[in-house]
Every structure is written in C-alpha cells, then in structure tokens.
VEXKOLLUM-177583 format. One record per residue: residue in one letter; x, y, z of N, C-alpha, C, O in turn; residue number from 0. Coordinates in Angstrom, 2 decimals, decimal comma. Example, Ala and Ser with C-alpha at 12.3 -4.5 7.8 and 13.67 -1.06 7.14 Angstrom:
2
[a; [13,19; -5,69; 7,80]; [12,30; -4,50; 7,80]; [13,20; -3,30; 7,80]; [14,24; -3,32; 8,46]; 0]
[s; [12,85; -2,25; 7,08]; [13,67; -1,06; 7,14]; [12,90; 0,03; 7,87]; [13,41; 1,14; 8,04]; 1]
This chain:
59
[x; [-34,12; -77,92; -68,64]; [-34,60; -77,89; -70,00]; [-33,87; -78,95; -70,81]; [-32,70; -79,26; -70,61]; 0]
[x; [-34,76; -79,55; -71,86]; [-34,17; -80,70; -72,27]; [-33,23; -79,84; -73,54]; [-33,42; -78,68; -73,90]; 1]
[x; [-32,31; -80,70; -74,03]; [-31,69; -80,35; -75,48]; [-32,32; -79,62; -76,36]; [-32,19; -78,45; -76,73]; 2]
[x; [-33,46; -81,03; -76,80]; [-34,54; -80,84; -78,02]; [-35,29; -79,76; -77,47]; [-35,31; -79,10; -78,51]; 3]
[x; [-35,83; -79,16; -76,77]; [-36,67; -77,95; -76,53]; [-35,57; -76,46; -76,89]; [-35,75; -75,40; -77,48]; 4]
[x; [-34,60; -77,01; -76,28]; [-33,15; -75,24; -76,46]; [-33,13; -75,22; -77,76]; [-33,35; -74,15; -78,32]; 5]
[x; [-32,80; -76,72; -78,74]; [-32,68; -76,38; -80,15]; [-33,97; -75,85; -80,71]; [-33,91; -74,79; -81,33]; 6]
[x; [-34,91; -76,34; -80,59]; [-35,85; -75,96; -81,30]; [-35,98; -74,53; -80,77]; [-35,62; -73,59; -81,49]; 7]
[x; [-36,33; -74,39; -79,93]; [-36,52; -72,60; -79,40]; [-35,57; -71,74; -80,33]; [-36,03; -70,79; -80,96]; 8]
[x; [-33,96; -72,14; -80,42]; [-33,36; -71,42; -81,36]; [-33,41; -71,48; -82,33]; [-32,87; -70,53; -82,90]; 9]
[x; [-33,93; -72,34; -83,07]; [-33,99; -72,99; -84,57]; [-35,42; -71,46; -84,89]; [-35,28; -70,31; -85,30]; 10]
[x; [-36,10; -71,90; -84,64]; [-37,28; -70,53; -84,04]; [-37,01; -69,18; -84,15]; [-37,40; -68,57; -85,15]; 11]
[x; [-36,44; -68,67; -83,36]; [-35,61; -67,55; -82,55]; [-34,69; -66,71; -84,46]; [-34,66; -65,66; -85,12]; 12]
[x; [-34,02; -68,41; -84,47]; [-33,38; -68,30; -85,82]; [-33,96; -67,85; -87,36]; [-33,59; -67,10; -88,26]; 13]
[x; [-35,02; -68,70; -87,14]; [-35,85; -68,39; -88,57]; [-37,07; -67,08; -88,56]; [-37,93; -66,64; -89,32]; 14]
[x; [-36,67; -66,88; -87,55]; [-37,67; -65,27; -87,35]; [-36,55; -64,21; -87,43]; [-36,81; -63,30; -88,21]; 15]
[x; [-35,47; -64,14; -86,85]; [-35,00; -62,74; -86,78]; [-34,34; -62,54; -88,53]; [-34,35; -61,60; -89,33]; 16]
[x; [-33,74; -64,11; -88,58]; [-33,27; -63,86; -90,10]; [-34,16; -63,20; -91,60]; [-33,73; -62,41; -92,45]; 17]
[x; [-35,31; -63,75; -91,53]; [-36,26; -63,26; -92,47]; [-36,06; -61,39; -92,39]; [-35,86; -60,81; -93,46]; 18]
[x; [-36,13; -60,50; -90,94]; [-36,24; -59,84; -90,72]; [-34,72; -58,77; -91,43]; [-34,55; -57,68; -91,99]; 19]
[x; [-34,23; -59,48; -91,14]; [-32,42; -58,65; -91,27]; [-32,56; -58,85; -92,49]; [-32,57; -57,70; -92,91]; 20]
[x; [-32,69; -59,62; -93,50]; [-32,75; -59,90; -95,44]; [-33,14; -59,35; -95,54]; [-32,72; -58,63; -96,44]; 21]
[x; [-34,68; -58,79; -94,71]; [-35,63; -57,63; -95,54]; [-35,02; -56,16; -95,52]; [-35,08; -55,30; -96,40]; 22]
[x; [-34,29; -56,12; -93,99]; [-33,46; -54,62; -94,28]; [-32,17; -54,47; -95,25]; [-31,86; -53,49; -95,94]; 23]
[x; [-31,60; -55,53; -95,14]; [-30,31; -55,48; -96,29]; [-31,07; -55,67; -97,69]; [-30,62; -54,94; -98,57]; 24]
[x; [-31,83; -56,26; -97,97]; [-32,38; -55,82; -99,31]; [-32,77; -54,38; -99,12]; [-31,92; -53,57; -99,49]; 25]
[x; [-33,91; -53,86; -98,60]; [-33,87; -52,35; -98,34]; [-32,78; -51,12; -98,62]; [-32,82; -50,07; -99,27]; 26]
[x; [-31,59; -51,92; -97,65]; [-30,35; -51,05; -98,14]; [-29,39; -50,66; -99,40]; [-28,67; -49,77; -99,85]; 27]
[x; [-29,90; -51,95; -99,65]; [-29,03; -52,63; -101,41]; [-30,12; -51,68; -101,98]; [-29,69; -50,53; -102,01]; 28]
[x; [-31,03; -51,77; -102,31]; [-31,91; -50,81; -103,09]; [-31,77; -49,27; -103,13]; [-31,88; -48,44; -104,03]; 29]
[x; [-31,40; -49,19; -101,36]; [-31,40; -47,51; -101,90]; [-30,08; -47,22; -102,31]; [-29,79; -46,11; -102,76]; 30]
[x; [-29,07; -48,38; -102,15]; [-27,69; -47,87; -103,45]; [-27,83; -47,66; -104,17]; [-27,59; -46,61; -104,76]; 31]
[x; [-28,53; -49,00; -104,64]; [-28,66; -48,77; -106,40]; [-29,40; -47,64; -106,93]; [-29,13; -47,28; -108,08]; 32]
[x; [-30,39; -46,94; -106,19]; [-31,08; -46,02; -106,53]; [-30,12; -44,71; -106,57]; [-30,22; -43,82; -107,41]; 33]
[x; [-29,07; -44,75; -105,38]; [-28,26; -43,69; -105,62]; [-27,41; -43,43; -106,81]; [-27,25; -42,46; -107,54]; 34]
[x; [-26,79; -44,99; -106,74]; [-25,71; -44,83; -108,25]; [-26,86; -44,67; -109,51]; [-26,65; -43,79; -110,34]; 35]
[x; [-27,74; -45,30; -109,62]; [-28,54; -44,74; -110,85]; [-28,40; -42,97; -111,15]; [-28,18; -42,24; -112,12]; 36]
[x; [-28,67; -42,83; -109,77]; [-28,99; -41,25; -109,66]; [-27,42; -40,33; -110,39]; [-27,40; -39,45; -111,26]; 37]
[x; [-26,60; -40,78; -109,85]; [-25,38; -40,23; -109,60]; [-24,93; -40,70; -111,43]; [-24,72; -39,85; -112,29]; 38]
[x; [-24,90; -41,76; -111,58]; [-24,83; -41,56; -113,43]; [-25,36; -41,16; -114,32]; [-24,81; -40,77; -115,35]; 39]
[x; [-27,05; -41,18; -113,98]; [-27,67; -40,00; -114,68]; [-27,43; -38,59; -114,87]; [-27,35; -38,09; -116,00]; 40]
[x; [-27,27; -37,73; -113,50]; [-26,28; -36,64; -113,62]; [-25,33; -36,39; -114,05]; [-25,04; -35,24; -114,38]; 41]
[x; [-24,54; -37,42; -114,17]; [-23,00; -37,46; -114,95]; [-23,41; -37,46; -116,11]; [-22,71; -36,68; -116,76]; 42]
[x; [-24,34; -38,04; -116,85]; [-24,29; -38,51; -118,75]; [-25,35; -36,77; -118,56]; [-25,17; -35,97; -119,48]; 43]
[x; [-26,07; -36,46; -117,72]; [-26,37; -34,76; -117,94]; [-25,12; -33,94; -118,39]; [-24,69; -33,36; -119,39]; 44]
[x; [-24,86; -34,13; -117,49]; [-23,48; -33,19; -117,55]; [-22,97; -33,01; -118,85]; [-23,03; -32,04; -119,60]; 45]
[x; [-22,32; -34,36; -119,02]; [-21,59; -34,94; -119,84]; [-22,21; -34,08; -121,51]; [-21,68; -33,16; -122,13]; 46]
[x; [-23,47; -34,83; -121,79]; [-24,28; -33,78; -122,79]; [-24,22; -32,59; -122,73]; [-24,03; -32,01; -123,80]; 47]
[x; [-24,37; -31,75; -121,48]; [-24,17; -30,23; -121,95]; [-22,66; -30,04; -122,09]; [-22,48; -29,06; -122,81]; 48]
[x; [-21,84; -30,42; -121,81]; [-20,24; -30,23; -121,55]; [-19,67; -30,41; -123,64]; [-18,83; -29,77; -124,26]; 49]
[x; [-20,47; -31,37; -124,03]; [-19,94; -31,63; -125,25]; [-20,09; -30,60; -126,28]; [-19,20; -30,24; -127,05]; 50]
[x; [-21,49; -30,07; -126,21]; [-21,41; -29,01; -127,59]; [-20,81; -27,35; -126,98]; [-20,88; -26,32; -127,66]; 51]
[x; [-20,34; -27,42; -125,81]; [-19,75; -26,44; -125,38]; [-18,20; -26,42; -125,70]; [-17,53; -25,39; -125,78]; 52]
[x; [-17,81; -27,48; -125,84]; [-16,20; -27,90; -125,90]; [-15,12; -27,90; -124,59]; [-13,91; -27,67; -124,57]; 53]
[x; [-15,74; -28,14; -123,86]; [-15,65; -28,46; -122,53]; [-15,16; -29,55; -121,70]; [-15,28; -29,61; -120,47]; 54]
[x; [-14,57; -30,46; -122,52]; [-14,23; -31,78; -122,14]; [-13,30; -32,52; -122,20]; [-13,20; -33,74; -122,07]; 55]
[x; [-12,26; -31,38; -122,52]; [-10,46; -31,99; -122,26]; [-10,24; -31,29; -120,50]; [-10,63; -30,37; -119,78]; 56]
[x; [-9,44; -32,36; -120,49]; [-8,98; -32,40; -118,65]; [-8,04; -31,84; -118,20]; [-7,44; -32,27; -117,22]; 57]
[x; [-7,72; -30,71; -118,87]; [-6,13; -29,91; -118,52]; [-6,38; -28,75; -117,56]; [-5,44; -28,05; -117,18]; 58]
C-alpha cells in the first residue's frame, strides 16, 4: 500500500469517527447542564419556603 492511500484512508477513518464522539460529548454536556439547572431550582424552592418559616440560620 502506497503512503498516500494509508493517509487518506485515515484522514477518512478520522473525519467520520470524530463528528460522531462531538455529538455524544455534546449530548453529555447537556444532560449536566440540565441537571445543575435542576438541582438549583430545587435549592431557590427550598430556599423560599425555608425563609418565611425562619429557618435559615446554620447552627
């Protein structure tokens, strides 16, 4: 096999699997952010009922 045929085959090889792996790490990054959204929304819940109760010194 010549050079120019191995590079190109990987150059190939290269620009296909990569597209593929970005699309799952974006995927993953998203469902963080969806978690921490989640997870601070519950907290500022909280947080609101905790206040007119008097509930919110840390001792």
């Amino acid at each position: 096999m010549s050079k120019r045929l191995v590079l190109s085959a990987l150059a190939q090889f290269t620009a296909k699997t990569a597209g593929r792996n970005t699309r799952r790490a974006h995927r993953v990054g998203a469902v963080l952010w969806t978690c921490l959204v989640y997870f601070v929304f519950e907290w500022l819940v909280r947080l609101r009922h905790m206040v007119p109760q008097g509930r919110t010194d840390t001792k």
